[in-house]
N, C-alpha and C positions, 0 to 999 in steps of 0.2 A: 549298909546293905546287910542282911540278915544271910544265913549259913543259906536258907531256902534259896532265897531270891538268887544268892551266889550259883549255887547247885544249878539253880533254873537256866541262869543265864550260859555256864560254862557248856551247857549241853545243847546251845545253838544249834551248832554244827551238825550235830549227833543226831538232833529232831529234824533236823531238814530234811539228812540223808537218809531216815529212814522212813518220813513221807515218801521219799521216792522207790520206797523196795527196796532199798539197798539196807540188806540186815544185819551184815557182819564189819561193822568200823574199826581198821585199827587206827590205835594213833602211836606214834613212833617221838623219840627223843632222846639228847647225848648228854651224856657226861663227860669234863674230862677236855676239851678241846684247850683251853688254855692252860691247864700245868706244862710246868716245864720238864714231868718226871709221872710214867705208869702209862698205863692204856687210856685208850677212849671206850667208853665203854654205851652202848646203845640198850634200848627199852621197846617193844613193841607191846601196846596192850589190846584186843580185842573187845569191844561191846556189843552187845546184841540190847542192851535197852539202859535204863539211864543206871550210872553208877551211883546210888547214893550216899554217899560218904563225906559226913560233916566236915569243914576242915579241908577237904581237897581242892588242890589249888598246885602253882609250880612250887617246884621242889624248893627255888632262891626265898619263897617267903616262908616255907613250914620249917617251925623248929626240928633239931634231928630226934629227939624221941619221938615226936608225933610222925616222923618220918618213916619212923621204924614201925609204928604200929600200921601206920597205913598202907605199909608195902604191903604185910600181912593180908589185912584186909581185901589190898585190889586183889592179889592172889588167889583168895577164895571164892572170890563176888565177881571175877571178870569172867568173859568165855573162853580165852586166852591168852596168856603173856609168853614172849622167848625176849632173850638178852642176848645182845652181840659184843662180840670182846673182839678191838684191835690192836694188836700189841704193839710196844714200844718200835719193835724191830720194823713191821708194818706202816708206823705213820713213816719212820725215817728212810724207809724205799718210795712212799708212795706220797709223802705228803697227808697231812691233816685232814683236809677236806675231802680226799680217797678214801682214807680213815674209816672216816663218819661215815662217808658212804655205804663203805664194805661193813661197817660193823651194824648200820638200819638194816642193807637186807638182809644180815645173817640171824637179826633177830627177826624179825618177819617172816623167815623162814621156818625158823624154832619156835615160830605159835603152836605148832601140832594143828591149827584148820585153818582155809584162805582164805584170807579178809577178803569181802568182794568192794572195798574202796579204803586206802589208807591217808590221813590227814598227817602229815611232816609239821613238824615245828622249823619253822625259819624259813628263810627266803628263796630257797631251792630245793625244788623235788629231786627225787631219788632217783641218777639214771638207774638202768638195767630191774626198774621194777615191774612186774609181772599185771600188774591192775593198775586202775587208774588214783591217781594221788592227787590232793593240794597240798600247796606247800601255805603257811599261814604265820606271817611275823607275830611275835609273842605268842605261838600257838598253846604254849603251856599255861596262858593265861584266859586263853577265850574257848578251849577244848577239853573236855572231860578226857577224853582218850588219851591227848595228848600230855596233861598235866598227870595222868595216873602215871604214863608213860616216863615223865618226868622223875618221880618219884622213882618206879625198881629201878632206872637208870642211874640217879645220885646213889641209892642206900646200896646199890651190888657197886659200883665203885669207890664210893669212902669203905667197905668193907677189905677190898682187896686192897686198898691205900695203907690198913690196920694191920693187914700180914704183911704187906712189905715194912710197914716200921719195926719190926720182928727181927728181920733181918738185917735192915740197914736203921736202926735206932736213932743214930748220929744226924739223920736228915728231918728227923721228929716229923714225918710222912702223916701218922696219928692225926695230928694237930693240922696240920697246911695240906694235907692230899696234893701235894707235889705242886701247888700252885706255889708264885714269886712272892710267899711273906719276907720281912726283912730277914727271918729267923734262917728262911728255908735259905735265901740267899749268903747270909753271914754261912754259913755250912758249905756249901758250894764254893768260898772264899775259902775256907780252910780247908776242906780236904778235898777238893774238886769232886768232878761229877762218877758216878757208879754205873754201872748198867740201866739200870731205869731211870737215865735222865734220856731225854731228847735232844741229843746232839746237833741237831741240825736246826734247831731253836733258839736263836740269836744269844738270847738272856744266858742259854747254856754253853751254847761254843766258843763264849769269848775263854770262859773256864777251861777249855782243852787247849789252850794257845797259850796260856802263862807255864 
């Protein structure tokens, strides 16, 4: 399949909904749900016509430089974007999936204009959202919105991943962005967990109990 044909297809969703007048799309998506250390961190992006942008796809298949150039880009080329950040402290009151939750509408909200329809990545829309939603398994694979969305959501949390290893060097954060590598785990083995683990995260609470 050629970049075109890619392009074409990713904006299904996007062409349909705006046969119908519906002219403002956002598409929303997280980073971050499975480390065992940092925030979740959310992406909402705005379209009003097709994004063109070679290479745009989910964030699990683009390399990180093209990552970084493409955040760039949605930024400039979208009508919209805002990003939601829930902290450590947050998932471990409210659980993971409140998380994600709180931190989609907080970016949705930080678009600066109202999407009049947002498209979710994964299996479950967004209580407490103000317009009407789908929710779309692998959405960052079949939605322009969704996949740009993908994209600020990975590159603004490996970023903040990059100043916490600043701080906490010893968990090499840099490298693993707080997911279960062996490496992250040998560290967690040795010097137990720090404030930006997730305690309440099985993989990390056995470490508070030795």
């Amino acid at each position: 399949m050629t970049d075109l044909d890619h392009l074409c297809q990713l904006h299904t969703y996007e062409r349909k909904l705006w046969g119908q007048d519906i002219d403002l799309i956002a598409g929303i998506d997280e980073a971050g749900r499975g480390p065992l250390a940092g925030p979740v961190v959310a992406a909402a992006v705005v379209l009003k016509d097709e994004l063109f942008l070679p290479k745009l796809n989910d964030s699990k298949c683009v390399p990180e430089p093209l990552r970084v150039r493409l955040a760039g880009e949605i930024k400039a080329k979208a009508a919209g974007w805002g990003i939601g950040i829930a902290s450590v402290g947050y998932i471990e009151r409210y659980n993971i999936l409140q998380a994600t939750f709180y931190a989609m509408r907080q970016a949705v909200q930080r678009v600066g204009l109202q999407p009049n329809y947002v498209l979710v990545d994964g299996s479950q829309e967004v209580p407490g959202m103000a317009v009407p939603q789908k929710a779309i398994i692998k959405g960052d694979q079949k939605s322009a919105a969704i996949a740009a969305a993908s994209i600020l959501a990975k590159t603004t949390r490996d970023a903040i991943m990059r100043y916490y290893n600043l701080l906490y060097p010893k968990y090499d954060f840099a490298r693993n962005k707080g997911y279960p590598t062996p490496g992250h785990l040998q560290a967690l083995q040795r010097y137990g967990p720090c404030f930006l683990h997730r305690k309440t995260f099985r993989r990390v609470e056995e470490f508070y109990h030795k």
